[in-house]
Rosetta silent file (secondary structure, phi, psi, omega in degrees, C-alpha in Angstrom):
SEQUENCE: XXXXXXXXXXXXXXXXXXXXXXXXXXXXXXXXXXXXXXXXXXXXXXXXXXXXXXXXXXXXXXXXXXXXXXXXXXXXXXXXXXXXXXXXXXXXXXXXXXXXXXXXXXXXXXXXXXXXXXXXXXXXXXXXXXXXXXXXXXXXXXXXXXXXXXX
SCORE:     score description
SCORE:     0.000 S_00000001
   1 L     0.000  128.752 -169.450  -35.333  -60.430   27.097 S_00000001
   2 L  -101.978  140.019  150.905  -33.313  -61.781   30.184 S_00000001
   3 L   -80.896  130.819  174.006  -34.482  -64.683   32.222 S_00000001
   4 L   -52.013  142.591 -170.813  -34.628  -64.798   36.275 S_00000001
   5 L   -52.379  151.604 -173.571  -31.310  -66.455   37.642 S_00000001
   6 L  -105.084 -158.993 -178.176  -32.035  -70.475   37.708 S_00000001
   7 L   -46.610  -41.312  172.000  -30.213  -72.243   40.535 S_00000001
   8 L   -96.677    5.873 -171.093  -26.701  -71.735   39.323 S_00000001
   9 L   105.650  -22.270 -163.293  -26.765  -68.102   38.750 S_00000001
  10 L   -89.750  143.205 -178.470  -26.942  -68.110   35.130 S_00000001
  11 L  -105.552    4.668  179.387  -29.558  -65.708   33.973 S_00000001
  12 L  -123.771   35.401 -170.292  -30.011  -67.080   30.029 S_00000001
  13 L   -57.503  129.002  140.820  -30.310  -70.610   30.173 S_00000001
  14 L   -49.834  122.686  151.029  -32.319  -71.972   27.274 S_00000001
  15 L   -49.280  150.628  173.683  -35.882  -73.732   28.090 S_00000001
  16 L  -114.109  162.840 -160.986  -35.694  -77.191   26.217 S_00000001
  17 L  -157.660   93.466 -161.901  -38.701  -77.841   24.243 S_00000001
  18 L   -76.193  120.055 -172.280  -39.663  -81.305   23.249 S_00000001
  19 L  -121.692  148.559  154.534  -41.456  -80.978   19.241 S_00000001
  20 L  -106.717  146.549 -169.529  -43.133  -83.738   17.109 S_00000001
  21 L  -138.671  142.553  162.831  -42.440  -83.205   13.317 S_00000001
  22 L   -65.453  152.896 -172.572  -43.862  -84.822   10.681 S_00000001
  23 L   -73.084  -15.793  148.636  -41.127  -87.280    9.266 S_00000001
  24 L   -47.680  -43.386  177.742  -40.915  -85.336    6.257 S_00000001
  25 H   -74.954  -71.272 -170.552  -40.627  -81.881    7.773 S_00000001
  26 H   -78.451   11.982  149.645  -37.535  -83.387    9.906 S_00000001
  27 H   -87.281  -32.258  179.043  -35.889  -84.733    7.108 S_00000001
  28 H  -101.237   13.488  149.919  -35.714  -80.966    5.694 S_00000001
  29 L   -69.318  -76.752  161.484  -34.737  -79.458    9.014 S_00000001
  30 L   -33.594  -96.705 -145.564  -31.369  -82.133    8.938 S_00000001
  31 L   -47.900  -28.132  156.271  -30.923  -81.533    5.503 S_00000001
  32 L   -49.128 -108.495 -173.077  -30.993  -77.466    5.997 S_00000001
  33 H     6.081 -104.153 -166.349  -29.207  -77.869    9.450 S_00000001
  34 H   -29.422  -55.301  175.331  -26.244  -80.397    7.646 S_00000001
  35 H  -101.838   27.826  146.308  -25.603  -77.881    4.899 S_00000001
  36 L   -68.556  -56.698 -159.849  -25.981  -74.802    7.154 S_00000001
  37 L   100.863   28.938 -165.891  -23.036  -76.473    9.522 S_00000001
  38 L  -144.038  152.728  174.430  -25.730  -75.578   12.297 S_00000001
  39 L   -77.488  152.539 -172.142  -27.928  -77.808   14.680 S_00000001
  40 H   -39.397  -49.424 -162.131  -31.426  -78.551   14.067 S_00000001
  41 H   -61.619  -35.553  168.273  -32.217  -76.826   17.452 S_00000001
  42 H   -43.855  -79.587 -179.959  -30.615  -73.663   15.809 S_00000001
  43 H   -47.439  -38.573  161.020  -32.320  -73.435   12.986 S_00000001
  44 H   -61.316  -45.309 -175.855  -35.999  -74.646   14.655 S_00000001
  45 H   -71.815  -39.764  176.590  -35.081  -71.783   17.097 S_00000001
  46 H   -38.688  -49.363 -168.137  -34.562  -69.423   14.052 S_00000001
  47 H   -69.772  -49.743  175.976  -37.436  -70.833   12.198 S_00000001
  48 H   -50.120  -45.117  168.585  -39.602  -70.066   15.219 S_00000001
  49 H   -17.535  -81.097 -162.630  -38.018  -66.264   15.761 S_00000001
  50 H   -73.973  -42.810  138.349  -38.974  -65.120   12.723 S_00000001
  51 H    -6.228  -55.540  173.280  -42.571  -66.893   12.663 S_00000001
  52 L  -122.012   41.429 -177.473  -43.363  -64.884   15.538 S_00000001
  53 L  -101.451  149.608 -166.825  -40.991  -61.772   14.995 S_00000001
  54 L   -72.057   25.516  168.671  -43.969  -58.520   14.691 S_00000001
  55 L  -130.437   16.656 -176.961  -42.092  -58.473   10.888 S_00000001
  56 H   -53.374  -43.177 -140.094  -43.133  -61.999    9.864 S_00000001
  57 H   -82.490  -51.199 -135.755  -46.206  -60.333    7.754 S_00000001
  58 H   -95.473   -0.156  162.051  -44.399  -57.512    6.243 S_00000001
  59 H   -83.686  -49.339  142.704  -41.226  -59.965    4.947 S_00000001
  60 H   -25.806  -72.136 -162.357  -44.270  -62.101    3.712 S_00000001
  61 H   -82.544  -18.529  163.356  -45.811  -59.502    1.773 S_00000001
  62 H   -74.155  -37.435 -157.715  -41.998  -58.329    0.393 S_00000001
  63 H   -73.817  -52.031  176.685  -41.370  -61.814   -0.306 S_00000001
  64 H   -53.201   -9.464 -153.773  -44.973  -61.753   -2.422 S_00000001
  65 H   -91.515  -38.200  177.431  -44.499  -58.489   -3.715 S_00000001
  66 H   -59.904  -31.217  178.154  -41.134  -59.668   -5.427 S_00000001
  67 H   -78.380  -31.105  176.964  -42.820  -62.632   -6.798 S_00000001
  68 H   -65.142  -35.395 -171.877  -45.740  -60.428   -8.556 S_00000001
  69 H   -63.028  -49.160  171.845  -43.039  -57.906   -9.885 S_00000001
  70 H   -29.370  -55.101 -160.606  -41.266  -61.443  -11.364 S_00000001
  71 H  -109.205   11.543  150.307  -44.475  -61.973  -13.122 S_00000001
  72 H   -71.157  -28.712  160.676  -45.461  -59.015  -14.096 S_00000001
  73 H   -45.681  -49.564 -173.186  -42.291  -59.069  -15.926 S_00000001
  74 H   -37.732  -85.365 -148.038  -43.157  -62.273  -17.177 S_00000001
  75 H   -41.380  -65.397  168.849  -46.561  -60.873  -18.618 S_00000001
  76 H   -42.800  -28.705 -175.438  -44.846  -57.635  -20.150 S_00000001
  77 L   -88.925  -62.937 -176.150  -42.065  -59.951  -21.919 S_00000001
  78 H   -59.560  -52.272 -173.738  -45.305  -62.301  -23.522 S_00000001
  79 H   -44.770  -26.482 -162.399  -47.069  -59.262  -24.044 S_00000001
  80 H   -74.947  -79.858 -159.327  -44.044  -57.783  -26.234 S_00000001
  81 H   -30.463  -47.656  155.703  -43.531  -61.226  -27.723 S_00000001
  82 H   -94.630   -5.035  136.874  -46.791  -61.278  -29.167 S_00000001
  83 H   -41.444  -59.133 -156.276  -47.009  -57.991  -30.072 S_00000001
  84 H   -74.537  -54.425  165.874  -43.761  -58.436  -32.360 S_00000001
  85 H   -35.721  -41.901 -171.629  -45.493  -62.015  -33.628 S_00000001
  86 H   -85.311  -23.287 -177.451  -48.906  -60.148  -34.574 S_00000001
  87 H   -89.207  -45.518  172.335  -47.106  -57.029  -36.212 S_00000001
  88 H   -64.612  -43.964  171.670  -44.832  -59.765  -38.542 S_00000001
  89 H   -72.801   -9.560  175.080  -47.697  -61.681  -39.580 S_00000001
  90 H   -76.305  -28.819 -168.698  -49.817  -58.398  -40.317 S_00000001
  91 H   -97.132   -7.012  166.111  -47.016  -57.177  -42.286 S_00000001
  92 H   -77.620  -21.636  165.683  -46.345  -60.602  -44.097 S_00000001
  93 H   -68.997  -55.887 -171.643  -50.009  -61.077  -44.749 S_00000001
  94 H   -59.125  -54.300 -164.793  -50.093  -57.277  -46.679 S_00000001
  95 H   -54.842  -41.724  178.252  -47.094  -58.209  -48.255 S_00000001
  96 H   -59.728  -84.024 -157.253  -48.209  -61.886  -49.453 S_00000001
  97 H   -53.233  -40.633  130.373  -51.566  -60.216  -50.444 S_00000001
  98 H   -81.142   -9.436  155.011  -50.226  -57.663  -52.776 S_00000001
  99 H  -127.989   17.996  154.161  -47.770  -59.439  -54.801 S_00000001
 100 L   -62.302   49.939  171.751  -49.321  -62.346  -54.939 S_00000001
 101 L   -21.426  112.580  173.367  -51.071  -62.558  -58.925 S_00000001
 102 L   -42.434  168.318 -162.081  -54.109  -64.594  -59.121 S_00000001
 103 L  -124.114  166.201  161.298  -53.335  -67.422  -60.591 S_00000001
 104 L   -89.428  176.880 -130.517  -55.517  -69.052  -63.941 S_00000001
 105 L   -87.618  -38.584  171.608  -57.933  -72.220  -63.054 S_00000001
 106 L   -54.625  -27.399 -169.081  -55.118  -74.382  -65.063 S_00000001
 107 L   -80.922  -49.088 -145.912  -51.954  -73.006  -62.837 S_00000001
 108 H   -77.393    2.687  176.917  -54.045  -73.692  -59.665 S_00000001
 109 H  -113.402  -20.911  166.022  -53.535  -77.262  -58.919 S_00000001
 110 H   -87.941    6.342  168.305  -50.011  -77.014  -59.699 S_00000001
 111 H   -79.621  -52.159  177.702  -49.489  -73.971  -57.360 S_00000001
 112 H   -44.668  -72.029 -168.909  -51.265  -76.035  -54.830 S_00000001
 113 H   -29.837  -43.602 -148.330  -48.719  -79.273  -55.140 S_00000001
 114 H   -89.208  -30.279  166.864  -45.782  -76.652  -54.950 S_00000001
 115 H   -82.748   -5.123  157.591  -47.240  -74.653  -51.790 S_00000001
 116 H   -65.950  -53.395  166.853  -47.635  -77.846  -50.120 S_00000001
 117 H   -25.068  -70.855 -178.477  -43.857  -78.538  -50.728 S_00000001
 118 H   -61.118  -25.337  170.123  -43.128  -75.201  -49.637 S_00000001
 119 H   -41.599  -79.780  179.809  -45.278  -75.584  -46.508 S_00000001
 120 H   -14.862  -48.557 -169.836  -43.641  -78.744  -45.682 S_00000001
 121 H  -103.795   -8.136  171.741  -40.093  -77.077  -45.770 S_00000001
 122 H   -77.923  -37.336 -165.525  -41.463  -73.927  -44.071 S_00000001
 123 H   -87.287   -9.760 -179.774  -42.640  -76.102  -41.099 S_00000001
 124 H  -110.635   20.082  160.376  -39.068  -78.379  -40.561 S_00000001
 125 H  -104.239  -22.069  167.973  -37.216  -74.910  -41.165 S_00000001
 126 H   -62.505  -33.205  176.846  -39.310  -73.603  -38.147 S_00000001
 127 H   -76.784  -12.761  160.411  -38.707  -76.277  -36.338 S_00000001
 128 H   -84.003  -44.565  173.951  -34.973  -76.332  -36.322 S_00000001
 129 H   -37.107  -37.064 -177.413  -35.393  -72.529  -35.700 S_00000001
 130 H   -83.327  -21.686 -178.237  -37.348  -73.093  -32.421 S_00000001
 131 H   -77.212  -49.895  179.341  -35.002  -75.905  -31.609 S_00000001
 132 H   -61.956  -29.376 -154.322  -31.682  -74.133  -32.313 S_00000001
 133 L    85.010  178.471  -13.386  -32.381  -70.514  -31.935 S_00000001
 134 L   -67.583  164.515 -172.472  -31.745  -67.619  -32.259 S_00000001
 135 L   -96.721  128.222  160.884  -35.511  -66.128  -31.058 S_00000001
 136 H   -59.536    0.580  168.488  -36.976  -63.664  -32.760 S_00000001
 137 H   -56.376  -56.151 -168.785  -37.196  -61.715  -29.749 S_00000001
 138 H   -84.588    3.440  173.214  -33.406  -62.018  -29.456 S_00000001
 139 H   -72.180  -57.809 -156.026  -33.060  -60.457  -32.742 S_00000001
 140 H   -82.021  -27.711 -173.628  -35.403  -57.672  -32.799 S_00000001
 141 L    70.843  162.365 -161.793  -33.994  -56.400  -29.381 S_00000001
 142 L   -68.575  -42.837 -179.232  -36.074  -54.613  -25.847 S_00000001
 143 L   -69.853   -6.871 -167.508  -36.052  -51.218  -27.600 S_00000001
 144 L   -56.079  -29.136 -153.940  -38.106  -52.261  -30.471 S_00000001
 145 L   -92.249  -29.585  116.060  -42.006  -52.174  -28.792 S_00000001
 146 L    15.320  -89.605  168.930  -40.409  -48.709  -28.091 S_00000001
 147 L   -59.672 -176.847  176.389  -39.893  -47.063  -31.250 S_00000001
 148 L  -103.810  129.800 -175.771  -42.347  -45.304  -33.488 S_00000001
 149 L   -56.856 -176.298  176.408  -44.212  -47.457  -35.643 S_00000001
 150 L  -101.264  156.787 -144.487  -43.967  -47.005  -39.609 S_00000001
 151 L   -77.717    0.000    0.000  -45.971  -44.990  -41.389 S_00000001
């Protein structure tokens, strides 16, 4: 858009434009500006542009649309994840459940003593698993949720 000549001839002169900013807001104009390399007034002219360029909304709703796809990923990756959790404990529960031999009423308090033990050492071997890794996730691989289940 061209401006009418001012006084000297020049037809693009910038208007100056006096702003109040909260002092917060103009500490994060400087610090953009300083590691842009570019003056405040640049960037506040920039900032302004696009704010009232007729493509503000639809760069808005791209910017949202990219953030839903992000978490729709998200959802689909927890969705897996517990998928793969609820199919290993269904098949360690059948498994547990059929070759596990009742025990007699004398056996049973020392079976208890000995699955606390094992509990005990089940729960500080999970817990270096969740601290160190590897995830069972990262094991099992993307294709897994994928395949055809077993018969």
């Amino acid at each position: 858009m061209s401006h009418p000549p001012d006084k000297a001839g020049r037809t693009d002169k910038k208007k100056r434009l006096s702003v109040y900013l909260d002092p917060d807001l103009m500490l994060l104009l400087a610090d953009f500006a300083d590691r842009r390399e570019q003056s405040r007034s640049i960037i506040a002219e920039a900032a302004i542009a696009s704010f009232l360029s007729p493509d503000a909304d639809e760069r808005q709703e791209a910017a949202i649309a990219k953030r839903l796809d992000r978490i729709d990923r998200n959802i689909q990756r927890l969705e897996r994840d517990v998928g793969i959790a609820n199919e290993a404990f269904a098949i360690f529960i059948r498994f547990w459940l059929t070759s596990t031999a009742p025990l007699a009423d004398a056996a049973q308090a020392a079976a208890r003593a000995k699955g606390g033990e094992r509990y005990d050492k089940f729960l500080e071997a999970l817990g270096r698993r969740l601290a160190k890794g590897p995830k069972l996730r990262q094991e099992i691989g993307d294709d897994a949720d994928r395949s055809t289940p077993d018969p």
